[in-house]
Each structure stands twice: as structure tokens, then as C-alpha cells.
C-alpha positions as a printed NumPy array, in Angstrom:
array([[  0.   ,   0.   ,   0.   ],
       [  1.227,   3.061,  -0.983],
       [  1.686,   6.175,   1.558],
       [ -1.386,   8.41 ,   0.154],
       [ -3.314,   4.846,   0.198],
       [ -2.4  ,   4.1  ,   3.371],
       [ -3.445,   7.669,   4.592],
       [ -6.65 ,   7.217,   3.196],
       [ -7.409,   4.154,   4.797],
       [ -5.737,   4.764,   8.509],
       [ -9.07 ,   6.244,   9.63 ],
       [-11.008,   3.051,   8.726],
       [ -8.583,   1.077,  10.356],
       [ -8.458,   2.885,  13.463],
       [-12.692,   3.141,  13.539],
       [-13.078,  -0.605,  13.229],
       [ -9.737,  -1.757,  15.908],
       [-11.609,   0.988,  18.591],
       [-15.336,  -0.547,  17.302],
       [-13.809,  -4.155,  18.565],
       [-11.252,  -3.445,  21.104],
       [-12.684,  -0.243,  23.06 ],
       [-10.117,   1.074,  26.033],
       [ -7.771,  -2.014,  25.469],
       [ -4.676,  -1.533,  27.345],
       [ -1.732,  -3.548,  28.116],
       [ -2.001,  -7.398,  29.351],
       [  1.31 ,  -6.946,  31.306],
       [ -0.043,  -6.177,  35.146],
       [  1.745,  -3.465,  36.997],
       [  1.237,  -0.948,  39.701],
       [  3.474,   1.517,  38.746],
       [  6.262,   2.922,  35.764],
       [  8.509,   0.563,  36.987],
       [  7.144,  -2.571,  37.249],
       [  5.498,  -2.39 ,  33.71 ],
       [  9.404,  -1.432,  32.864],
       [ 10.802,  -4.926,  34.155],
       [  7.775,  -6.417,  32.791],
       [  8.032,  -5.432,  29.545],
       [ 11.915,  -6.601,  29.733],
       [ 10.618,  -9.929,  30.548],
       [  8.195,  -9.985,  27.759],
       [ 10.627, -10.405,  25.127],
       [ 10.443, -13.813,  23.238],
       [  8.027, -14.557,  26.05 ],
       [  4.163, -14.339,  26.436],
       [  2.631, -11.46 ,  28.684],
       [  0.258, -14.815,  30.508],
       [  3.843, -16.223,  31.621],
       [  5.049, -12.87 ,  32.841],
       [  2.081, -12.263,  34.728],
       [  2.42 , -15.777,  36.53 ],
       [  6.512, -14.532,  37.363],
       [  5.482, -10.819,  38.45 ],
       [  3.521, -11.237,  41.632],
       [  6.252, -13.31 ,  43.561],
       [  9.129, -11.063,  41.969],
       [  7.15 ,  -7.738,  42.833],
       [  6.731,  -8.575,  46.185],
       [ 10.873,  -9.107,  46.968],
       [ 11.778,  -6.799,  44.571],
       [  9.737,  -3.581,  45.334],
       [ 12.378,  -0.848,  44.083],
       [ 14.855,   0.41 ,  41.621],
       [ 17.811,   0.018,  44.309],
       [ 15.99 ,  -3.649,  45.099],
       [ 16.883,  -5.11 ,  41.952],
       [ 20.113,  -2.871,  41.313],
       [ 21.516,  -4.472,  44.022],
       [ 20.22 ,  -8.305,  43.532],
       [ 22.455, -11.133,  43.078],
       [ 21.895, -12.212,  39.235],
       [ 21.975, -15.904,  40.078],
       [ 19.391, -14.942,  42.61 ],
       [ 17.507, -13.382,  40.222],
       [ 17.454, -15.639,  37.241],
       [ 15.711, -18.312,  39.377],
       [ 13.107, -15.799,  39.852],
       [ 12.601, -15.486,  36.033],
       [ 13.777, -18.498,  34.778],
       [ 10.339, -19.717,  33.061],
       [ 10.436, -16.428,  30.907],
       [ 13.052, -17.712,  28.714],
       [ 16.565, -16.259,  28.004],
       [ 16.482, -15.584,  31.675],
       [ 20.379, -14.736,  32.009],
       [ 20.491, -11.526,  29.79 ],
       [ 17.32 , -10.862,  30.779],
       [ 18.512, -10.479,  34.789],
       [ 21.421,  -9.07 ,  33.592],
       [ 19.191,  -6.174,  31.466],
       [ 17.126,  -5.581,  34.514],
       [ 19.919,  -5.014,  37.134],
       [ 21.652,  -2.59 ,  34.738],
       [ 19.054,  -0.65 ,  33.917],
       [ 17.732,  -0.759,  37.518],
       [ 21.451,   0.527,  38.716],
       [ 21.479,   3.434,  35.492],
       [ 17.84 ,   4.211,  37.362],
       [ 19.47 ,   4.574,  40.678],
       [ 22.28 ,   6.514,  39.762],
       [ 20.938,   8.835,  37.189],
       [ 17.332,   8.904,  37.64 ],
       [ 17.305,   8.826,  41.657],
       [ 15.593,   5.449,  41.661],
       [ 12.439,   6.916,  38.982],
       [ 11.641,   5.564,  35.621],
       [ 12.345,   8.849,  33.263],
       [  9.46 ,   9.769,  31.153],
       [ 11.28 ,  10.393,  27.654],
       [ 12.096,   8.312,  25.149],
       [ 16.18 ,   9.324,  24.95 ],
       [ 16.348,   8.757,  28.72 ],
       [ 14.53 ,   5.721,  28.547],
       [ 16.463,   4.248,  25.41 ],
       [ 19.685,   5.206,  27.231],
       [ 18.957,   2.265,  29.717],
       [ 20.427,  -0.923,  29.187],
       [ 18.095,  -3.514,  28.278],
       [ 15.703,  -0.6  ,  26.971],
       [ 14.983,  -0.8  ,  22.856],
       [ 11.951,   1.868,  21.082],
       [  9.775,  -0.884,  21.821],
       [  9.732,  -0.595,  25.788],
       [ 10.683,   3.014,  25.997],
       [  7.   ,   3.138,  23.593],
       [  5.345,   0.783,  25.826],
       [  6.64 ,   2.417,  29.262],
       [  5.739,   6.013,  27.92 ],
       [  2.309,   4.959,  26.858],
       [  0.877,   2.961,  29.472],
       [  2.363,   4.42 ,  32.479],
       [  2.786,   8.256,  31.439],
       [  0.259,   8.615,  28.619],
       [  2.547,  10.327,  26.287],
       [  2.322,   8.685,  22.462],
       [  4.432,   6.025,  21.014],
       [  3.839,   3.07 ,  18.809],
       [  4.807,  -0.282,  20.153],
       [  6.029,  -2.592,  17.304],
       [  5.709,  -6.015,  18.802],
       [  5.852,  -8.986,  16.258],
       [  2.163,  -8.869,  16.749],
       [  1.683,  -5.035,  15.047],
       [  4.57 ,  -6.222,  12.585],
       [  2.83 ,  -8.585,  11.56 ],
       [ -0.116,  -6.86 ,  11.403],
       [  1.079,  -3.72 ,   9.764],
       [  2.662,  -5.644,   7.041],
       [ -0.246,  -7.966,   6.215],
       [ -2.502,  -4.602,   6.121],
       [  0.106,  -2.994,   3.785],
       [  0.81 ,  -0.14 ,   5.958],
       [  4.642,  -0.68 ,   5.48 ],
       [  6.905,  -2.721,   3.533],
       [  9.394,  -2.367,   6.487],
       [ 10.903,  -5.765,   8.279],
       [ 12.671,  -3.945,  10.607],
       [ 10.886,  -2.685,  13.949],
       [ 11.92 ,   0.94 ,  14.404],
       [ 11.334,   1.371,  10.694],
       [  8.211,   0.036,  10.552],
       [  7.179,   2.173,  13.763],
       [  8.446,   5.125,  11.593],
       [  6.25 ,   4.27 ,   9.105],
       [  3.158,   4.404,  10.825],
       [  4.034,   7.194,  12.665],
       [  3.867,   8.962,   9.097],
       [  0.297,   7.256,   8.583],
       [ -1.2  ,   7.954,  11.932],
       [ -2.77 ,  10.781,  13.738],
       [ -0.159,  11.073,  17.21 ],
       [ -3.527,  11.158,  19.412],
       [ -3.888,   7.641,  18.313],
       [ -0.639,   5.75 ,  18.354],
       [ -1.088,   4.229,  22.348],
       [ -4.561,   2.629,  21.324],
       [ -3.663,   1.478,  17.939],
       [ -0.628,  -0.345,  19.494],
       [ -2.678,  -2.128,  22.362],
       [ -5.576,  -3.041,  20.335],
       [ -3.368,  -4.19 ,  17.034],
       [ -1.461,  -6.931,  19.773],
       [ -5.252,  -8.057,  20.646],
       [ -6.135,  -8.61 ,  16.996],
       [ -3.007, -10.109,  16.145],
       [ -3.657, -12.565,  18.585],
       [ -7.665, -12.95 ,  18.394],
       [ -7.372, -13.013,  14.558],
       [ -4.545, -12.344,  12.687],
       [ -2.17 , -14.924,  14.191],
       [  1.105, -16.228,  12.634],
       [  0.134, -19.782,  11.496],
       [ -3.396, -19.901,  11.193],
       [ -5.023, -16.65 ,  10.931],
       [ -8.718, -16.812,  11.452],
       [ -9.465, -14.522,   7.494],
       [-12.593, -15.688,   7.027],
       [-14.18 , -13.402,  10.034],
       [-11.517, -10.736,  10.372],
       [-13.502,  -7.929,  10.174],
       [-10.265,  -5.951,   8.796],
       [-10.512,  -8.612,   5.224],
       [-11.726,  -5.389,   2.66 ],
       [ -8.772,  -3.574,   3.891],
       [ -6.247,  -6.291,   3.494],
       [ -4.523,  -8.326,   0.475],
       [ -3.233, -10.627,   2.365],
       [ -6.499, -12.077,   3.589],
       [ -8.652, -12.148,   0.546],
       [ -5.482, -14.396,  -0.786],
       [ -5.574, -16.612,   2.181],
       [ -9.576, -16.614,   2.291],
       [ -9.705, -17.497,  -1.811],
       [ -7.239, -20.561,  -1.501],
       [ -8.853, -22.178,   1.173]])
């Protein structure tokens, strides 16, 4: 789809993901910046149901910056074992907890340079953190909205941050944090990897890929 197209269409889009996913937010369960921050650090290569059965225990122990910035890592990879690559994952989340401590006074910054600045932290966090717990726009491009945004023709893109630049280009900034929770629920209501469901996505006018899939079954 080409840019103007794409323009033309974004509104549709956007009508019909807020018509079926009204005031969707994220799945990951927090209380505050910084637990959606380690959350969303766990979530990579690893569903946000698994996360949410690690959090509680690992919340509890671990209830500050400073907590975790000063954790063993052994300690903590046993804690987060079942979330996969646990090792770089512990060693992410005491880094950036330490950068936290010593640059942020123990606070998760609200900006996307600070937050990319931590280690562990890529566009896609730093999008998630400043959505959900500061409400200030960013587009999350999970492999869910990449896979979405490509089937759709929004973006030719393979590459995440490209793809989020993309449909920043496409979409009004007043609705990047919705389109980016409710695109992650359709990608995995509907449009899933192996066997999207094509014949009742209610997104099939709008997208190639689907009329394909639904006229060779």
C-alpha cells in the first residue's frame, strides 16, 4: 500500500480496531512505571500470561529500583527463569535498575532518549513504558503489530523501528497508544502467525493478504 493509500485508509482502520477493542490496554499487570518497565523486559520472546504468573512473587521481593540494582543475578534468574533467556534478561534488569538509581534517583524517566539510554531498553519498551504508564504517544512494534502492519500494507518495512516510523507517518499522534494495544489483541484474536482466522476478520476489505488466504482455502 502506498503512503497516500495508506493515509486514506488509517481512519477506517483505526474506527473498526476501537469498534472491537474499546479502552484495550496492556495485558502486562503493573502498579506503577517501573514494574510495567521490568515487565516489559521480561516480555521479550516470552508471552505477557507467563510474565504475569513470574510478576507477583518477583514484585513482592523486589519492590524498588535500588531492590533489583543491588540483587544477586543468580538470585535473580531463578526468579525469572520460566520467561526464557532468563540470564540476559537479569542481567538487562539489574543494569538498567542501577542506570535508574544513579541517574534517575531510583524513577523511571518519562522520555524516550532517557529511557532508550537504559540498558536492556529498545523503542519498543521506551514506547510501551511512555504509553501505558505516562500517557505520552508512542507506537509499540511487537511482532504482533509487525505482523499486522505488514499484512494490512501499511509498510513494507521488516525492521521494527522502521516500521514504527512508518506508521508514525500514517497515523494521527492522538492515536498511536490505542492502535498499538488493540493491534497486539487482533493479532492474537485473529490475525495470528500460522493460522489466521481470514474468514471473520472484520479488517478482510482492507487487506490483500487475507482475501489471498480466504480465496485458496
Amino acid at each position: 500500500m502506498k503512503n497516500s493509500s495508506a493515509k486514506r485508509q488509517t481512519g477506517k482502520l483505526l474506527s473498526l480496531l476501537e469498534k472491537h477493542y474499546p479502552g484495550a490496554d496492556t495485558a502486562l499487570r503493573h502498579a506503577d512505571p517501573l514494574e510495567l518497565l521490568i515487565a516489559t523486559i521480561l516480555s521479550a520472546q516470552c508471552t505477557d500470561v507467563r510474565v504475569n504468573l513470574v510478576t507477583p512473587k518477583l514484585f513482592s521481593d523486589f519492590r524498588k529500583a535500588s531492590d533489583f540494582a543491588n540483587a544477586d543475578q543468580q538470585v535473580l534468574e531463578e526468579y525469572i527463569r520460566s520467561t526464557g533467556f532468563f540470564r540476559n534478561k537479569a542481567k538487562n534488569i539489574i543494569g538498567c535498575c542501577r542506570a535508574l538509581t544513579e541517574k534517575h534517583g531510583g524513577k523511571v524517566p518519562d522520555t524516550l532518549e532517557e529511557l532508550v539510554a537504559l540498558p536492556g531498553v529498545g523503542r519498543k519498551t521506551a514506547n510501551c513504558v511512555l504509553g501505558m504508564a505516562f500517557g505520552k504517544p508512542g507506537i509499540v512494534v511487537d511482532t504482533h503489530v509487525k505482523r499486522i502492519s505488514n499484512r494490512l500494507g501499511l509498510t513494507d518495512k521488516k525492521d521494527p523501528d522502521k516500521i514504527e516510523f512508518d506508521l508514525m507517518k500514517i497515523m494521527p499522534e492522538e492515536s498511536w497508544i490505542a492502535f498499538s494495544s488493540q493491534a497486539i489483541l487482533f493479532g492474537r484474536d485473529i490475525c495470528s502467525a500460522r493460522k489466521p482466522k481470514c474468514c471473520e476478520c472484520f479488517l478482510l476489505s482492507m487487506c490483500d493478504f487475507g482475501r489471498k488466504e480466504v480465496q485458496g482455502a
